[in-house]
Steps between C-alpha positions, in 0.01 A plus 500: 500500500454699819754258705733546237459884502516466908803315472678768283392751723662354826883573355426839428340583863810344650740704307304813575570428933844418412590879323269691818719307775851606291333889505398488863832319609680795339290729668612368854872528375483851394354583843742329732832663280258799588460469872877426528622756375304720680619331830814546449457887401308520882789239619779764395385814631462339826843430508581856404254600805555512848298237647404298829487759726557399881502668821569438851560683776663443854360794675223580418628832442685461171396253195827393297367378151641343210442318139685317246687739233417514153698216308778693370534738754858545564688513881369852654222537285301821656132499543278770568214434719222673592198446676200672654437534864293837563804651259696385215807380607792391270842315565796467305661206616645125389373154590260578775317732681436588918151736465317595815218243614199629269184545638222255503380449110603449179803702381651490114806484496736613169818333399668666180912364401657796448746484184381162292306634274371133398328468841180596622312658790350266742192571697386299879260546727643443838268458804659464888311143498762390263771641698694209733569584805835351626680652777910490527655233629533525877837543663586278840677722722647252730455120528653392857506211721440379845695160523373429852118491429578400102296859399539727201455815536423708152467882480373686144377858424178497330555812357156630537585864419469431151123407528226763483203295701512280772536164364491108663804304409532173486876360531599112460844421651663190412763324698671259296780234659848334346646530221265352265297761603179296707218746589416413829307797607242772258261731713337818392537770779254787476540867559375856368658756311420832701693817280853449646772236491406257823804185556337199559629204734462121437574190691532158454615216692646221326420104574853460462776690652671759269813344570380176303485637171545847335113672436433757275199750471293671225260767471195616234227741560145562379317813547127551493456844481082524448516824298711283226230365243827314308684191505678418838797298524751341724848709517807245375648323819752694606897426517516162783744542774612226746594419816803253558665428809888450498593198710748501747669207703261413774178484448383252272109423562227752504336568679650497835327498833202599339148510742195338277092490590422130573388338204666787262720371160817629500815428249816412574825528276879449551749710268786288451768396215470147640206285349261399774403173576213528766300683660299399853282732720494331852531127373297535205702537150383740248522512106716735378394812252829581278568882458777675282815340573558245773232675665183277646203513733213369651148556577405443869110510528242503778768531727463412861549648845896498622647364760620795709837435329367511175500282189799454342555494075789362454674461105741189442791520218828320496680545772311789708148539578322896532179565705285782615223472789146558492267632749139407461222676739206723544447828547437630819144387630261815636636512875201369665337580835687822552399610819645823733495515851694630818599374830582828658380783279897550423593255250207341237581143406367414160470126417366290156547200331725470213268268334617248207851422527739666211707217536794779410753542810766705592598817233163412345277463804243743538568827660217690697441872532256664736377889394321696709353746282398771734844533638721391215699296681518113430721183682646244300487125602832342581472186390547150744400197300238346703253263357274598236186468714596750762377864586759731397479831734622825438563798809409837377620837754139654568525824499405804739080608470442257183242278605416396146734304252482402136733202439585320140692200523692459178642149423759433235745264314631494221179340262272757629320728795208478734354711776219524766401829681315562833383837639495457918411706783767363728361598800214255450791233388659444853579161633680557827771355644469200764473659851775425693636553883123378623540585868221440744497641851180466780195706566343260736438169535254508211685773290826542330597752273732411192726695308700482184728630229373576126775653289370743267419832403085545576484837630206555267304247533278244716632158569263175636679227677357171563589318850423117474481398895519124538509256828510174515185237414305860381429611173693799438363864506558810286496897603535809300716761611470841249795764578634780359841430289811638623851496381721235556364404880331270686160484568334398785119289575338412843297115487277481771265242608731218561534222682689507832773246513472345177767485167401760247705483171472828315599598160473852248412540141426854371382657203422883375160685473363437218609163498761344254646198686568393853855403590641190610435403812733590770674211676308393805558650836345263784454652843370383864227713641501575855301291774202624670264371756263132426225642327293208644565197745525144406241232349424303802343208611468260808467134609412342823779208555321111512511515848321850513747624731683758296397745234756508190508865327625466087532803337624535122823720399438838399460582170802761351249772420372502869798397707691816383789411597683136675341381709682414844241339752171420641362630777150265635303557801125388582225728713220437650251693748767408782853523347719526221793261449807594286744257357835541446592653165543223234742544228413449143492292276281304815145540436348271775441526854345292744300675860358275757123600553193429634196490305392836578465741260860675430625778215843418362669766306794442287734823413760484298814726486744653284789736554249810487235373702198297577227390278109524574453231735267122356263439706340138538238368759603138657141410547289223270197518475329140496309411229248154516357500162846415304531273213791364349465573098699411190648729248672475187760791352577610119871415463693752692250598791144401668223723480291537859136648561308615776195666598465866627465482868452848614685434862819441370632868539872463461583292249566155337789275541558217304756258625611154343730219596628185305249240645765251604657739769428509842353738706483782560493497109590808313730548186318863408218737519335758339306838639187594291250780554203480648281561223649222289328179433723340307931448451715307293806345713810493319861380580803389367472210762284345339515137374235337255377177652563637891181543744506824696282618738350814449330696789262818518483716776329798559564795719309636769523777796582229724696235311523283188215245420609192262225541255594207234696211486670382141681232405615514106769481247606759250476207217393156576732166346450158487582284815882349472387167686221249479268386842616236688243236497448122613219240449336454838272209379476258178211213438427301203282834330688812664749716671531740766768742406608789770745838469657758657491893460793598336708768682433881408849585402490187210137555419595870332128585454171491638372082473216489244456117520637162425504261205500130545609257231435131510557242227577065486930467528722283579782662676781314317396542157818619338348863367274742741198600286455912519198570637274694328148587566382475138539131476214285577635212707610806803308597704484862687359622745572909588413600869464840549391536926826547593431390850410115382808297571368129413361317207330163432522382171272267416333220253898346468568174388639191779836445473591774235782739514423856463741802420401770774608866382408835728600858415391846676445804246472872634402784208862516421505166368496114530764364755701161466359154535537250725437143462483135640377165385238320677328159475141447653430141685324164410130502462380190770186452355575444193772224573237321643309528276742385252570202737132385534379473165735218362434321797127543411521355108697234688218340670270606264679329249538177725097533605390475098753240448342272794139550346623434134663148609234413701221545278741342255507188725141476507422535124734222460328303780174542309623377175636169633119471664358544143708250307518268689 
């Protein structure tokens, strides 16, 4: 029963939901009609109410608002507005409203349509940050054009009267190209509204000539005035105005002869009706970039430096070809080394280095300007093309009591400027002239003075000149001469201690106090100082002749620096307690003369003579003094001389002489000698005469009051070599065991050195075998023998074998080496003994042979004998 009743139930529940969702759906329905129609009440007195309310303002000074009319509102519906702003203030007025900028805060603002009575009054709150602020389109004054350099030039007022506060302004400029209008340019240019209209200038410099293509430009402005809490916004671009350039006949590329920075870009177009078919710069062919029209160009980049007749652009179209020329270079470099100076404190010469080359010549070369600040007054540089890496120089006018200059060199072409400045005190810049008109006139024999001419003005200050004094086989000397400065004159030195007689070349350099630079060198002047007396008589020696009859006086040529002069003659006498004999003058160049004297003790003086006088006379004493204890000894030079030593003998009051001769000659034997003092011990003997491998005899003699004492004998050679021949030797003797071998000295002149000994080589040889064996002293089967005593001039060499042939080799050696050889082949004799010998013993086994034999057969015989006896 109870399911049933639940099962009733159910249907009833069900129809109960179904009648509440009807009610509530109904409900919903009623509301929305409800809502509707509300909306559209709201919906239609907004459209009879003023509405949207907007303001802007381009001043700042004045707001200019507006709002959408009232639907309905008929053309020249009238509004009154009013609004509060410290006082009520109402307008009668039509669409919109201009109101003086409101101050900062909320303002309502009242909008009532005067005569439709089915409108109503609108209400807004208007605050300046919902005020725009927009300011007027700006007006281009004048757009022009520089066709030569491809610049615009744009001028606009920014009409900054209008503005209450200073204000920053930002301006974009747009450049646009062609006639579809390409923007190939948009930059924002900055400036500052200050109370008052201000015209502002812009630039720009195309990529492409003007004459390519017609460009046009546009301007917008934003201000930010900081006092402004509202919107900002950009102006509207203004009107665009454009350059075009009317063609004319001749010139169809662009641009011509234009001057470029190495590696610049740079475009290139030709105007033309014709169509273009290529385009080459140099040898290299370009792409071509069509323009309105026919028009083309091309884009030339990273160009390079220009011959100094330039590149050439050349444009190829049916029959004709067009072409412009391009110079490519640098600007000018900083002039470098700029340096000021004066020859003659009358004109300053300024000199530098252009540094880098520009690579631009002629019209485009650089031009140089020198300013002298002080003064005002400036030169210009007239160009001469010389190389790049020479000094340019400039002459600058000094002027009257200005010691001190400011120069700026200013350099220029036509891609740019340089300069370099110098401040100088010229009168510490001089570099003088080169003296000229060197004169030189005598003082004396030992002094000359010299004069010369220095052009210049120097009145004011001290000048140093330099005299170089040379003569021959001397190192040259330098003096000093300080002198006051004059005006254009000459100047005048006196050099003193000189030599009489002798060549003196002379030459000038000067230079300013303080010092800057000396001048060239003069030329040279040479000049012959005058003769004076000898200052001292000639070197001299003497020989007795072989016989001892006659005395032979040498003496030696005086040197320049004492003969003073030429020498003409000799005059040589000897003295003695009794007499004094004079010889007849002898005439140079004889230096020998021969007296006839006893051995008694004589003086000879020698004097020799010159067009001014005598010299001091040389005395010499003919005497020797003997000397017992003397010992012939060996020495041995370095090379180019022979060093000799002695011992200090206190009699020997004069001096030494040294005198040498080659040891071949015969006497009296001299070739030179050599004076030393008396307090020596020791001298090296030097002279070009000398030959390695030569013997000379060297001899030492001291001097005493009463004559000259030989005090050592020497034989030697500056440098010892090996002898050029071999001994001569023989064999004196041979046997069966040895041989006698004997030599001879070889002759000084071949033996080149002092004999140190001999080596002997013996070995077995045939003499006709077909190769000579070298002999060396390392191989066993030689034999050697070295024999150093010098004075041993035979040799037995023993323990041979009989009737052997032997190779004999001798060679001399001195410390300069190992002579040649010399050889011969020798056999020794028969041994007797042992032939007999080697007759005897065969003989001997002969009969001993036979004796045995005899005894054998005979004992044989009687064995048999014996045997027969037994058997039978």
């Amino acid at each position: 029963m109870m399911d049933i009743s639940l099962c009733l139930k159910r249907p009833s529940r069900m129809g109960d939901s179904k009648r509440m969702r009807m009610t509530s759906n109904f409900q919903w329905l009623l509301l929305t009609v409800l809502l509707l129609y509300l909306m559209n009440q709201v919906n239609s007195q907004k459209r009879r109410t003023p509405r949207d309310l907007k303001c802007i303002t381009n001043n700042l000074q004045v707001w200019d608002c507006s709002w959408r009319a009232p639907s309905g509102a008929g053309h020249g519906a009238a509004y009154e507005v009013c609004f509060e702003n410290g006082s009520h203030s109402c307008y009668r007025l039509e669409k919109n409203v201009k109101i003086p900028a409101l101050l900062p805060g909320d303002h309502e603002i009242t909008i009532n349509p005067l005569h439709d009575f089915g409108s109503f009054i609108s209400k807004f709150t208007l605050n300046e940050k919902n005020v725009s602020f927009i300011p007027d389109v700006p007006e281009i004054l004048d757009l022009s054009a520089d066709f030569s350099t491809s610049t615009l030039h744009l001028k606009w007022n920014d009409k900054g009267s209008v503005f209450p506060h200073h204000s920053d302004v930002i301006w974009e400029i747009k450049v646009l190209r062609k006639k579809n209008m390409e923007i190939v340019k948009l930059v924002t240019h900055n400036t500052t509204l200050n109370g008052r209209d201000t015209i502002h200038h812009w630039s720009w410099t195309s990529d492409m000539p003007l004459e390519c293509a017609t460009h046009y430009v546009g301007i917008r402005c934003y201000i930010d005035d900081p006092q402004f809490s509202g919107r900002k916004e950009w102006s509207d671009w203004s009107p665009l105005k454009n350059i075009s350039w009317s063609p004319d006949s001749q010139t169809k590329v662009f641009p011509q002869d234009r001057v470029l920075l190495v590696g610049s870009d740079i475009t290139v177009c030709c105007v033309t009706q014709e169509e273009v078919l290529s385009a080459q710069i140099g040898s290299t062919y370009c792409p071509l970039i069509h323009l309105d029209g026919k028009n083309v160009a091309i884009k030339i980049r990273n160009i390079s430096a220009s011959e100094s007749s330039g590149t050439n652009v050349v444009f190829s179209v049916e029959d004709n070809m067009f072409g412009t020329v391009i110079f490519a270079g640098y600007p000018p470099d900083i002039p470098q080394k700029l340096n000021c100076e004066t020859y003659d404190l009358k004109e300053i010469i300024c000199t530098w280095n252009p540094g880098r080359p520009t690579f631009l010549v002629g019209p485009r070369n650089t031009s140089y300007t020198l300013f002298e600040s002080f003064s005002g007054k400036y030169v210009r540089f007239k160009r001469v093309e010389l190389p790049t890496n020479e000094s340019y120089q400039l002459f600058f006018q000094m002027l009257p009591n200005q010691e001190i200059y400011n120069f700026t060199l200013n350099a220029r072409n036509p891609l740019g400027q340089s300069e370099s400045t110098l401040l100088v005190n010229i009168t510490e810049k001089v570099h003088p002239h080169i003296p000229t008109s060197i004169k030189v006139k005598d003082i004396s024999s030992t002094a000359v003075t010299l004069s010369w001419h220095l052009p210049g003005s120097f009145a004011k200050i001290k000048l140093l000149c330099q005299i170089e004094i040379n003569k021959t086989n001397s190192v040259h000397e330098l003096r000093n001469v300080t002198m006051k400065g004059i005006e254009n004159s000459s100047y005048l030195a006196a050099v003193d201690k000189l030599n009489p007689y002798t060549i003196y070349t002379f030459r000038i350099r000067c230079c300013t106090d303080p010092f800057w630079k000396w001048s060239k060198w003069s030329n040279e002047k040479q000049y012959l100082t005058t003769e004076a007396i000898p200052s001292k008589g000639p070197d001299t020696w003497r020989e007795w002749s072989s016989d001892g009859k006659n005395l032979i006086i040498y003496w030696k040529p005086l040197p320049i620096n004492e003969a003073n002069g030429k020498i003409l003659s000799y005059n040589v006498s000897c003295s003695s307690d009794e007499e004094t004999q004079s010889l007849s003058e002898i005439p140079d160049p004889q230096h020998k003369a021969e007296i006839q004297l006893d051995k008694s003790d004589y003086i000879i003086s020698v004097v020799a003579k010159n067009s001014v006088g005598s010299s001091p006379p040389s005395k010499i004493a003919s005497m020797e003094i003997p000397n017992d204890d003397l010992k012939i000894e060996q020495a041995v030079g370095m090379g180019n001389g022979i060093l000799l030593t002695w011992n200090y003998d206190p009699n020997v009051t004069c001096d030494y002489v040294i005198k040498w001769c080659n040891s071949s000659r015969s006497e009296p034997c001299l070739m030179d000698w050599k004076k030393v003092p008396s307090n020596s011990t020791e001298t090296v003997i030097e002279s070009d005469q000398f030959r390695p491998g030569v013997r000379y005899n060297f001899f030492v003699y001291g001097c005493r009051n009463q004559g000259y004492q030989l005090l050592r004998s020497i034989i030697g050679y500056v440098e010892e070599l090996a002898p050029v021949v071999a001994p001569n030797f023989t064999v004196e003797d041979t046997s069966a065991d040895s041989i006698l071998v004997k030599w001879e000295e070889i002759p000084v002149e071949e033996l080149r050195g002092f004999l140190r000994g001999y080596l002997f080589y013996f070995e077995k040889g045939e003499r006709d075998t077909s190769k000579m064996r070298v002999l060396e002293s390392g191989r066993s089967d030689i034999k050697v023998k070295n024999i150093t005593d010098i004075s041993q001039k035979t040799l037995r060499i023993a323990d041979l074998q009989g009737k052997t042939s032997y190779h004999l080799v001798l060679r001399a050696y001195t410390d300069g080496g190992m002579g040649p050889e010399k050889s011969m082949f020798v056999v020794t004799k028969e041994n007797s003994v042992a032939l007999i010998i080697a007759i005897l013993i065969p003989v001997a086994v002969a009969v001993i042979v036979g004796v045995v034999t005899s005894i054998l057969c005979y004992r044989k015989r009687e064995w048999e004998t014996a045997l027969l006896k037994h058997w039978k």
